[in-house]
SEKOLTOR-146679 format. One record per atom (N, C-alpha, C): residue in three letters; z, x, y. Coordinates in steps of 0.1 Angstrom, whole numbers, plus 5000, padded with zeros to 4 digits. Layout:
residues N
ALAZXY
...
This chain:
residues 216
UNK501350225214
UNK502850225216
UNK503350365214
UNK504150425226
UNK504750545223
UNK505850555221
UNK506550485220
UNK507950455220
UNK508750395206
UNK509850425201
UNK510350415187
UNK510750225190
UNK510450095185
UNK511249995186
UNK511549945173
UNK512149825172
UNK512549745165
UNK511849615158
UNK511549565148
UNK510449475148
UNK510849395134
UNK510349265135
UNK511049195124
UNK509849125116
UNK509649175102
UNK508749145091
UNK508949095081
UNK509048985075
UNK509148965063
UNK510648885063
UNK511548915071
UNK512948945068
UNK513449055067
UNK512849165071
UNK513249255073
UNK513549365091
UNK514449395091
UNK514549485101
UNK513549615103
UNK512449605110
UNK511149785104
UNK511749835122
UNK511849955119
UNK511950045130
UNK510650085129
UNK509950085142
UNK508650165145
UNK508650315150
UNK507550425144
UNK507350505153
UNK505950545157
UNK505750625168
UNK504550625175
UNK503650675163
UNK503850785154
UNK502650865144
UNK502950785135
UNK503450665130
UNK503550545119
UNK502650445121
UNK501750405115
UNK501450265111
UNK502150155115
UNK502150035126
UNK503349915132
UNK502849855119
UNK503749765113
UNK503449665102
UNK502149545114
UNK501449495111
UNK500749405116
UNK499949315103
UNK499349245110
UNK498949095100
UNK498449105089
UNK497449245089
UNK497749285073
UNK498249325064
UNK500249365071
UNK501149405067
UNK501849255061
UNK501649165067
UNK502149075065
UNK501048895056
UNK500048955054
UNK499348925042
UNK499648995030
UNK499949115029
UNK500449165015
UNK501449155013
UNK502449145021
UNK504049095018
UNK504048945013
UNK503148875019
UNK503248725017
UNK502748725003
UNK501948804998
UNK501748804983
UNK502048844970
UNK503448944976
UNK504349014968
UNK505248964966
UNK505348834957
UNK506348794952
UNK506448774937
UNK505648834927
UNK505648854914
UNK505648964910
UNK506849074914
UNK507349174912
UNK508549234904
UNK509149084906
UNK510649104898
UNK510849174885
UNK512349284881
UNK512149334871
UNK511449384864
UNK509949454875
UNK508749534876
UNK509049664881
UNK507749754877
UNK508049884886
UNK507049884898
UNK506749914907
UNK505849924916
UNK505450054925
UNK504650044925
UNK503650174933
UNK503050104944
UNK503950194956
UNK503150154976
UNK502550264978
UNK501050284975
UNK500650344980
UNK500150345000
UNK500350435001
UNK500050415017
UNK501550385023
UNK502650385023
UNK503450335025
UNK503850275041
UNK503450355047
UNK503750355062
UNK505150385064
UNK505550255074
UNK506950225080
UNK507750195066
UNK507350145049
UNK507850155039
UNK507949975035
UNK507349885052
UNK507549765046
UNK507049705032
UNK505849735027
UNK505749655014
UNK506549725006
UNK506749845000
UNK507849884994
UNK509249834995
UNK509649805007
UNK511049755010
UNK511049565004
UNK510149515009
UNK509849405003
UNK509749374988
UNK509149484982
UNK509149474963
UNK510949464962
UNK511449524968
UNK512849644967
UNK513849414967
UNK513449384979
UNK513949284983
UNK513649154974
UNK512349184965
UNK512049064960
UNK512749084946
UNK513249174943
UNK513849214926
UNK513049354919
UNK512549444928
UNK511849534915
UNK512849584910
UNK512549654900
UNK513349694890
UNK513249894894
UNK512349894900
UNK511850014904
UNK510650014916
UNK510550124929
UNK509850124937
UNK509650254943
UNK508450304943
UNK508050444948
UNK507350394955
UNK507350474975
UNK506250464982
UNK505750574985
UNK504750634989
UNK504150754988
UNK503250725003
UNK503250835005
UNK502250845026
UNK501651005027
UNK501151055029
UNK500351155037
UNK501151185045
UNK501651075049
UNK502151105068
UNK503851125064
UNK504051295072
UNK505551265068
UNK506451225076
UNK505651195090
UNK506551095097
UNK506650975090
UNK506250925080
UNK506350795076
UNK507250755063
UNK507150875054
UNK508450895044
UNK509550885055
UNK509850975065
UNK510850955068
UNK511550805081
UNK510550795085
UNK510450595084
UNK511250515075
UNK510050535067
UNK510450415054
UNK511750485050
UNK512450565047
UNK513950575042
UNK515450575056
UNK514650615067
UNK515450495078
UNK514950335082
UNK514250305076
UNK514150175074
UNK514550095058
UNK514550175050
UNK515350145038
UNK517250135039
UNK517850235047
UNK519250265054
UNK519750135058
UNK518350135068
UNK519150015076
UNK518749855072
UNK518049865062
UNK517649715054
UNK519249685047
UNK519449775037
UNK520149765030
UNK521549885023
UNK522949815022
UNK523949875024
UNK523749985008
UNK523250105010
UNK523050124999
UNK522850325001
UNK523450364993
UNK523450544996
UNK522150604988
UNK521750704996
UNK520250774997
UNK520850854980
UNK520650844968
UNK520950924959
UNK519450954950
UNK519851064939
UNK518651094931
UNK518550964918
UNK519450874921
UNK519550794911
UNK518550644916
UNK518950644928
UNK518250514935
UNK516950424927
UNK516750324930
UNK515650304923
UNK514950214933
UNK514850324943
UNK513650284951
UNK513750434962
UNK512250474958
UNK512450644965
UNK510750644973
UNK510850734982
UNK509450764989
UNK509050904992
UNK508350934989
UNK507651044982
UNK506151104993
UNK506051244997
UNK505151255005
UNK503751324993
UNK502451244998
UNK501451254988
UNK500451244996
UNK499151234987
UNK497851194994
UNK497151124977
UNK497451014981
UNK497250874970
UNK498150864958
UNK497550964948
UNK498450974935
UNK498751124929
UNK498551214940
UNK498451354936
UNK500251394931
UNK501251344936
UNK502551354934
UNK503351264926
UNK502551174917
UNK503451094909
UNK503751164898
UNK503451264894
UNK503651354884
UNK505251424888
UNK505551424899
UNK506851434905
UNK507951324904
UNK507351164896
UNK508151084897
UNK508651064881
UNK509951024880
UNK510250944866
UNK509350834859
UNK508350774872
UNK507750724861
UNK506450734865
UNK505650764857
UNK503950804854
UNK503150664857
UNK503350564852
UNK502850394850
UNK503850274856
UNK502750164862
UNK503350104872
UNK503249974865
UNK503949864866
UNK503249764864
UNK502649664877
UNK502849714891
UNK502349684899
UNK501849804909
UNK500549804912
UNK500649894926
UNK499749814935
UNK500349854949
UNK500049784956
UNK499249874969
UNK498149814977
UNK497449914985
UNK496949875000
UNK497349935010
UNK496949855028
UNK495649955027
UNK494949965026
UNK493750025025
UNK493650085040
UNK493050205043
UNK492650255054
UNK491050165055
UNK490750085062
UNK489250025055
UNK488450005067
UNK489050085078
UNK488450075090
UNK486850155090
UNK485550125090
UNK484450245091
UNK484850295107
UNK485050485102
UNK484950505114
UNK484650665116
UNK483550665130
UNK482950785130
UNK483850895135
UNK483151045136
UNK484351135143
UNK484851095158
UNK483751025161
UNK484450995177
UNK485050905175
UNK485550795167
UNK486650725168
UNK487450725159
UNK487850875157
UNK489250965152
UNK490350915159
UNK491650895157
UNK492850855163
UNK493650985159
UNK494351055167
UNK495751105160
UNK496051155149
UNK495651265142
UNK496051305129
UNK496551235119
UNK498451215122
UNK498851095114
UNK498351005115
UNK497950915129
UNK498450785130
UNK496250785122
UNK495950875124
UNK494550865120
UNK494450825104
UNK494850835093
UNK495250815082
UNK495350665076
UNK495950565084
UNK496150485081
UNK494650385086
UNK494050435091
UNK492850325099
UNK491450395093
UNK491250525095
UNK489850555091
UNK489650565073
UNK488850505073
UNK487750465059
UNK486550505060
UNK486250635067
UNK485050715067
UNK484350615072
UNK482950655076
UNK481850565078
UNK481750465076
UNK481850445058
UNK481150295055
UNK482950185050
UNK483950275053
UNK485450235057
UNK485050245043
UNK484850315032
UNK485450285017
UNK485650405011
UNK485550555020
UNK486150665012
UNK487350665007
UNK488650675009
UNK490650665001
UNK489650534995
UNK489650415000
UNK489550304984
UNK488950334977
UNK487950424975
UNK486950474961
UNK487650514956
UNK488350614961
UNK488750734959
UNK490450684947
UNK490850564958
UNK491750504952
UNK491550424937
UNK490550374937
UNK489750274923
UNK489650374914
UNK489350464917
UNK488450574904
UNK490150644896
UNK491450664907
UNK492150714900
UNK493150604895
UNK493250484901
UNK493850384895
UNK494450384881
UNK493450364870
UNK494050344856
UNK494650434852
UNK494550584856
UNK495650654852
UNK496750574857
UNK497250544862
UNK498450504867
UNK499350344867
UNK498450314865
UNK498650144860
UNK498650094846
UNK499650034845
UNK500150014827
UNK499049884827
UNK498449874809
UNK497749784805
UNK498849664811
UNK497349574816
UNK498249424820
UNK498749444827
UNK498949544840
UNK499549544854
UNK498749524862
UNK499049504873
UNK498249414885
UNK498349494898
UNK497349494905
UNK496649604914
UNK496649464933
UNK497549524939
UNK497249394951
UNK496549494959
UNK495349494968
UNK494849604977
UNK494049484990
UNK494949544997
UNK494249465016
UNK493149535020
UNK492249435021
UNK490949555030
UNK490749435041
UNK489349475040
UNK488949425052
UNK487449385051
UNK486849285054
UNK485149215054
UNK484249315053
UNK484549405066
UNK484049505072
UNK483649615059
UNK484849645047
UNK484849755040
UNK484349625028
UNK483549545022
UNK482749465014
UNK483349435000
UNK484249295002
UNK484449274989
UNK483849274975
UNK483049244978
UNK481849254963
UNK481649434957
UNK481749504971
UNK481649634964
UNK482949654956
UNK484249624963
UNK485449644956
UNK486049594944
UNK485249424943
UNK485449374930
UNK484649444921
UNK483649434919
UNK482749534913
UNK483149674911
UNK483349704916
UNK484149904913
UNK485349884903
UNK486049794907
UNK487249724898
UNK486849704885
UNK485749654881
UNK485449594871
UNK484949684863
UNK484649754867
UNK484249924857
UNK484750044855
UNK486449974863
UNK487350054856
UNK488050004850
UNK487649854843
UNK488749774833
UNK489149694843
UNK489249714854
UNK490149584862
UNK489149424866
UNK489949334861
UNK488949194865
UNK489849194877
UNK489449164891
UNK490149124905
UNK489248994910
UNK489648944921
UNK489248814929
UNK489848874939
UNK488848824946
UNK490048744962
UNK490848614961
UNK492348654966
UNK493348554966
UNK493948544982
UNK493648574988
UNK494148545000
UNK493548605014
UNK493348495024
UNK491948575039
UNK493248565048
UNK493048625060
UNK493348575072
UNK491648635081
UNK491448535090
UNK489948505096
UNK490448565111
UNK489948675112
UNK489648705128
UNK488348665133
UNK488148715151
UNK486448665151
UNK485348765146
UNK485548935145
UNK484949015139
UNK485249045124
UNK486449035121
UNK486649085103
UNK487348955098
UNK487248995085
UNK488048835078
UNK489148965068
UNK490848955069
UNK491649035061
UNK491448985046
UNK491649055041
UNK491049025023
UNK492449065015
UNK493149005008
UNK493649044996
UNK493149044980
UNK492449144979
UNK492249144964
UNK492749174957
UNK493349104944
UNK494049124931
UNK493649094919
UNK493849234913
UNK493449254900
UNK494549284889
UNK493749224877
UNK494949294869
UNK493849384855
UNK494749484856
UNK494049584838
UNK493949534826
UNK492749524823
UNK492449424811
UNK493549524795
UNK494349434791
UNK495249504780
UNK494249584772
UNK492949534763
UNK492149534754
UNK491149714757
UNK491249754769
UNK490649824777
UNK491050004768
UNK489850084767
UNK490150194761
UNK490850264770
């Protein structure tokens, strides 16, 4: 798609653009599972077009940072924030989007610790010849074995996540649940899978975890 449209997710109005990420089904498996957010803070990493962030924003967070690589896509998600909701772009806001690469700029935010962060994983394996697009490349490739950003994402996690906050991350069959639960579990986080959608080549995965309180 080269062309900027209109598209309707969650209940929400998402404007598309061509170097953005379109919300698609596994946009809409993680939204379907983001409804125990309220009066929480939350961390979108990967933000894209800003839908799961806008959705925390919609369900009651108390606070909402999304963060992207792509800065066509901060500026997405805050005309797609505009036009969700009657509400002025200020330094006060409590819901802001932030250009990064995972967690390298939260040190830029008011707050350090999340009680939720949430993650669309890039979890596609993919070699140099099926590179996409700079930006739009970002959101799909997961290196080879599709698990470089999610390691990368696991390992820096508990900095960032308050004891007893909960970790939602979308992958994909393809990028191997067992490795992910497992990686989780050796950084304090106990996760499951809570929710599939079944294609005929990959099965979409929601895994959620939460940070064991007790944890050094």
């Amino acid at each position: 798609m080269n062309r900027i449209e209109i598209i309707k997710v969650n209940g929400l109005k998402i404007k598309t653009h061509p170097k953005v990420y379109i919300p698609a089904e596994d946009s809409e498996l993680l939204c379907k599972n983001l409804k125990d957010v309220k009066n929480k803070t939350v961390l979108d990493i990967g933000t894209g077009s800003g839908i799961q962030a806008l959705s925390a924003f919609k369900n009651g967070a108390k606070y909402v940072l999304g963060v992207d690589i792509n800065p066509y896509a901060i500026k997405t998600a805050y005309d797609n924030l505009k036009s969700n909701f009657d509400i002025k772009i200020t330094d006060k806001l409590n819901i802001r989007f932030i250009y990064g690469d995972l967690f390298n700029t939260i040190e830029k935010s008011k707050i350090k610790k999340f009680d939720v962060i949430i993650f669309n994983a890039p979890y596609l394996p993919t070699s140099e010849d099926e590179k996409l697009e700079k930006y739009l490349n970002y959101a799909f490739d997961g290196g080879l074995n599709g698990r470089i950003v999610l390691d990368r994402f696991i390992n820096e996690l508990p900095k960032y996540l308050k004891k007893g906050g909960a970790v939602k991350i979308l992958q994909s069959s393809l990028t191997n649940e067992e490795k992910t639960i497992s990686k989780l579990k050796t950084v304090g986080i106990i996760a499951e899978k809570i929710d599939i959608e079944k294609y005929p080549f990959e099965e979409l995965q929601l895994i959620s975890g939460t940070y064991a309180e007790n944890r050094n």
